[in-house]
N, C-alpha and C positions, 0 to 999 in steps of 0.2 A: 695357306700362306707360306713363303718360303722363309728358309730362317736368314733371319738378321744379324750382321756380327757387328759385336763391337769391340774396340779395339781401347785398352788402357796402356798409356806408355809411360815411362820414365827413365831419365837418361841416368840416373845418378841413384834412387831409390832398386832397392832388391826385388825381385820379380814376389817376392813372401812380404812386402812390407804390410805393415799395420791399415795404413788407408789405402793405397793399392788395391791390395788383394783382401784384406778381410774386410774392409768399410764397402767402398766404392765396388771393387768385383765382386763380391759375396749377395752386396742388397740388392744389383743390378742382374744377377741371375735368376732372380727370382722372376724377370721379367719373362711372361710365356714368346714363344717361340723365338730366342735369340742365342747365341752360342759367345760367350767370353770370353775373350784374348790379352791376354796379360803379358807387355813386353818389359822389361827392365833389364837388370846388374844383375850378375849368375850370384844363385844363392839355391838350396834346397828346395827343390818343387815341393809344396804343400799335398801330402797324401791323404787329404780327408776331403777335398776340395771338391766344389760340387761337380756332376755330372759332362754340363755343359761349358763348363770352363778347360782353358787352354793356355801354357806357360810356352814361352818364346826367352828365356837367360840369354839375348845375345851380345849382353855388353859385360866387358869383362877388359878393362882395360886402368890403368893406373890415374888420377887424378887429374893430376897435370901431366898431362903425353900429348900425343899426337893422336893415340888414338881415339883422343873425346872427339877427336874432327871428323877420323874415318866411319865411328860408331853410326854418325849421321847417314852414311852411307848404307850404313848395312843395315838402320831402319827403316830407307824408302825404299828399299829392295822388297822387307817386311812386307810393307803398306802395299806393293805392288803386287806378294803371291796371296795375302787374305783378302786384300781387296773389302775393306770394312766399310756400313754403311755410316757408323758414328766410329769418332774417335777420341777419345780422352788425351789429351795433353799434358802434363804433371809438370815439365820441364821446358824451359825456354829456347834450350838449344834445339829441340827437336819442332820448334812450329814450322819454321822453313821450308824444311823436309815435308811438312804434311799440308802444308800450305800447295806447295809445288806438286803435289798429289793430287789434290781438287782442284788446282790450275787443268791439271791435264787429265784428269779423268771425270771431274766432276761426280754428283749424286754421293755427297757425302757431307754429313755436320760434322763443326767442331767445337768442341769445350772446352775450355780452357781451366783447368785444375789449381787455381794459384795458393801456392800451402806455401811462398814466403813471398816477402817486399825482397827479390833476388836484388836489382838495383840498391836500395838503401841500405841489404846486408854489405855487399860489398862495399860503399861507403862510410858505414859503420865500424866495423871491426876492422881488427890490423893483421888481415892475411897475406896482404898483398903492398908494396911499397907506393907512394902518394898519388904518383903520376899512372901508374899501373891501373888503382882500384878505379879511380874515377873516369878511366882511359875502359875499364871491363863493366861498370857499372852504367856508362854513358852508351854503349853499344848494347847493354842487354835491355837498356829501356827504346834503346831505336826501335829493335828487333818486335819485341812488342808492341810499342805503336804502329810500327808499319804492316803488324799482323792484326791489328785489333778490330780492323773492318770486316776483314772473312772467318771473324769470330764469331759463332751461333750464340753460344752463354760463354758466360764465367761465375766458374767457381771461387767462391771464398772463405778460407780456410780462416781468413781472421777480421772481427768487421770492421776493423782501422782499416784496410786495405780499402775500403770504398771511400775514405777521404782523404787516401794517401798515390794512390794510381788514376792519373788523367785520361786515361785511354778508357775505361770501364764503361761508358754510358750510364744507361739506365740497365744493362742485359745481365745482369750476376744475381747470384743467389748464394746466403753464407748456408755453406758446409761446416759446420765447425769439427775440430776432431775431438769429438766426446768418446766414450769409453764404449768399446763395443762387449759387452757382458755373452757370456758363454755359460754353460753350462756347468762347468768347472769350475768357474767362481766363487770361493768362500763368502760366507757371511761374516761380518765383522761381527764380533760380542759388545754391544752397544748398551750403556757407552762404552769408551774405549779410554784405558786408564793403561799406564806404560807399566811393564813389571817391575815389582818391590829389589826383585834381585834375581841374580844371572845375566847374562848377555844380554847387552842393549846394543843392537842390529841399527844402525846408519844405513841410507842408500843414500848413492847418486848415482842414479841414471841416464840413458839417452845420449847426444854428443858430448865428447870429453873435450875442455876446450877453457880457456882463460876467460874468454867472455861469461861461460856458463858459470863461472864460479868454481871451479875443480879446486883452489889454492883453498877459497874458507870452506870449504867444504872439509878440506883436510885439517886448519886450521883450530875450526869449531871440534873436531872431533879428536885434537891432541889437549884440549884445554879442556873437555868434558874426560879425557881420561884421568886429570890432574884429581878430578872429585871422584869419580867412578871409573876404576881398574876395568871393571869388562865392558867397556862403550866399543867396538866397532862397528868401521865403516867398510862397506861393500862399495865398489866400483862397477857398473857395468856401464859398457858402451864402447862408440868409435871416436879415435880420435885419430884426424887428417894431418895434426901438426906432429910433423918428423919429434920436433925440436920439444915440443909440450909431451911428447910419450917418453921423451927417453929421461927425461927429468922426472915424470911421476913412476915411471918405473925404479930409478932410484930411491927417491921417496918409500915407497912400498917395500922395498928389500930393508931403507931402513926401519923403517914401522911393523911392527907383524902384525897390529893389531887392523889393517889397512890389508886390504884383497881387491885386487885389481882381474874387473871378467873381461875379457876382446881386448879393446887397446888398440891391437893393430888389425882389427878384423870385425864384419859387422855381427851382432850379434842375434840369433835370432829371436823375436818377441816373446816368443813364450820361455824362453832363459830371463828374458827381463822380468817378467809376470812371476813367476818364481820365486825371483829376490825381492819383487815388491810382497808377494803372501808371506815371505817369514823375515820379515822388518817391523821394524816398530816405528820407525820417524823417517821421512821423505824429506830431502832437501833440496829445495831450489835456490841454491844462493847466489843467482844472476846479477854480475856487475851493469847494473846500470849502463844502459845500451840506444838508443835510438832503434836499433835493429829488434831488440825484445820489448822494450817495454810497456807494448801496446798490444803484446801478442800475448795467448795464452797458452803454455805450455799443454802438449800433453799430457804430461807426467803428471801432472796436475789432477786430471780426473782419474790417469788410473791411479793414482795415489788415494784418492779420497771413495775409489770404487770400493779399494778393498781394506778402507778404516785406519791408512796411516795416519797419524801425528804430522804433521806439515810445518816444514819452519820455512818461510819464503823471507827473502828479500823485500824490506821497506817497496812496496809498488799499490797504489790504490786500488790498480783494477784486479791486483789477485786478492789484496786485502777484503775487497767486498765479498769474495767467492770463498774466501778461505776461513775470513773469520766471521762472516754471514752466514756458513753454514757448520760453526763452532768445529772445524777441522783443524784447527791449526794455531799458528801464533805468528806474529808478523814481526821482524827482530833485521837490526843492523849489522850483516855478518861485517860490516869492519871494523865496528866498535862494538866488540860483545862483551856483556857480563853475565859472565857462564854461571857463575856461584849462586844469582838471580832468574836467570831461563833455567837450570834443570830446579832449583826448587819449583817456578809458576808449572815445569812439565809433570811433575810428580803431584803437583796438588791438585790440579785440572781434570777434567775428564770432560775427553771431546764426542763430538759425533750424540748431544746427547738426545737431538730427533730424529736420530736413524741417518742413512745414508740418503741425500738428494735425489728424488726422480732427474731433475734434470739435467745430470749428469750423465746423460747415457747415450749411445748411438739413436735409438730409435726412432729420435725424432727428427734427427737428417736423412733416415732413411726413408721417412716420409717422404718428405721434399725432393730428394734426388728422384726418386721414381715418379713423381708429379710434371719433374721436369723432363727428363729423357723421354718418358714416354710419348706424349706431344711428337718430340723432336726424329725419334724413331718411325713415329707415323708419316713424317713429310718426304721421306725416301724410299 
């Protein structure tokens, strides 16, 4: 049998990202006789990567430019020298492009990767001015209904997404993004009780951004230093807003006890994985959003993979995961009483039945390869 290629894209994610290339291309390699293609935003080719995989960095252009237009260009160019028999979608700008590929070449599936409600982020949040968001928000949902009939599957990255997108049918399958566990991996010392004294390590990771909470994140961690002298807080991540970096950078010049990692550059995962093994508490202090509040964070499971203390934002559906599997505390970052959360953090001892099986990749790894497979067979 000849081999099969498949093709993973994204217009905006790093050709190394987390589900990318270590979820989605890593468990789909494992499929016999097919070779994987990994297109995305230039970032370090993965040097451990399996055999039959293949990295394509050809997008490398600034946020808002011109050239997130031309990129389309230079991906149907892609699509036309691999000539793949499936092809992964991740991003919305790029269905068109590959839509217009199996218009005209045909003998090809398509999947649809959906890892956000893109339309009701932009609605959501205030990146963009009133008439703008709802003017970028109202075209990115055309764009997908008009593509959602020469769609094979769809992916779902979060299962609100099946009562929130009218285009879906009955054809999707949730991908959730669990933790995909390595070899590397520490063991957390279970349970897991914060130390008596020395440095008490904060994170916050992933995108840096007003919506995610970057302000009490900092906030909680100037008023935990009023009780305790060595509290800091770690920064890793990207953040897209010019105007929100140049203020936390501030901030951080004045704070020492505050370290700021990327900022203006994306970071690679295993620097994030890093700071989440030598921290002690994970913070999610998401302002209440329409756009998050029904999604589950990443951060989330690799936090609890490797035995942080988790303070989240008032939200019920993390509340059930977090303090249903005694990880965390669930707390008002805009009404805090700090002198009350680090006494409950000091008395408590989390994680005290071990870390969750079901926090882990391997059971989307099932599913995805239950699915392709089939789909792979029909071409």
């Amino acid at each position: 049998m000849s081999e099969k290629r498949i093709l993973l894209a994204s217009l905006l994610k790093p050709i190394n990202d987390t589900r990318l290339y270590e979820k989605l291309g890593i468990s789909l390699s494992n499929i016999s006789g097919v070779s994987i293609h990994i297109v995305g935003y230039e970032a370090p080719i993965p040097t451990c990567a399996p055999a039959n995989m293949h990295f394509h960095p050809i997008f490398r252009f600034r946020r808002l430019s011109t050239g997130r237009l031309t990129a389309q260009c230079d991906y149907y160019r892609l699509l036309q020298h691999i000539k793949p028999q499936l092809v992964v979608v991740s991003t919305h700008e790029l269905l068109l492009p590959t839509l217009l590929y199996k218009v005209r070449y045909g003998g090809i599936r398509i999947v649809y990767d959906i890892q956000e409600n893109y339309s009701l982020n932009l609605r959501a949040q205030h990146n963009y001015s009133w008439p703008l968001k709802h003017l970028l928000a109202g075209t990115v949902r055309g764009i997908e209904k008009m593509a959602a009939g020469s769609i094979d599957h769809f992916l779902l990255a979060e299962r609100s997404y099946a009562d929130e997108l009218p285009f879906l049918g009955n054809s999707y399958t949730f991908i959730e993004n669990k933790y995909k566990a390595n070899q590397k991996t520490p063991h957390a010392a279970i349970p897991v009780s914060l130390p008596a004294s020395g440095p008490l390590y904060l994170l916050y990771s992933g995108t840096i951004a007003e919506e995610y909470g970057i302000w009490e994140a900092i906030n909680l961690t100037k008023e935990l230093q009023a009780i305790r002298p060595d509290v800091k807080l770690n920064i890793i991540g990207y953040c897209a807003n010019g105007h929100t970096l140049a203020k936390l950078k501030k901030a951080c010049h004045q704070l020492p006890f505050i370290k700021l990692i990327g900022g203006n550059k994306l970071v690679p995962h295993h620097e994030i994985l890093q700071q989440i093994q030598s921290s002690h508490i994970g913070l999610l202090p998401y302002r209440p959003n329409a756009s998050t509040f029904r999604c589950i964070p990443t951060k989330l499971y690799e936090y609890m993979a490797h035995g942080l203390t988790i303070l989240i934002q008032d939200n019920p559906l993390w509340q059930g995961i977090v303090e249903g599997n005694d990880a965390g505390l669930t707390i008002d970052f805009g009404q805090l009483n700090v002198q009350g959360l680090y006494s409950e953090l000091n008395t408590h001892k989390f994680y005290k039945q071990g870390i969750p099986d079901t926090i882990y990749w391997e059971s989307e790894e099932k599913k995805i390869l239950q699915l392709i497979k089939p789909l792979l067979s029909e071409v």
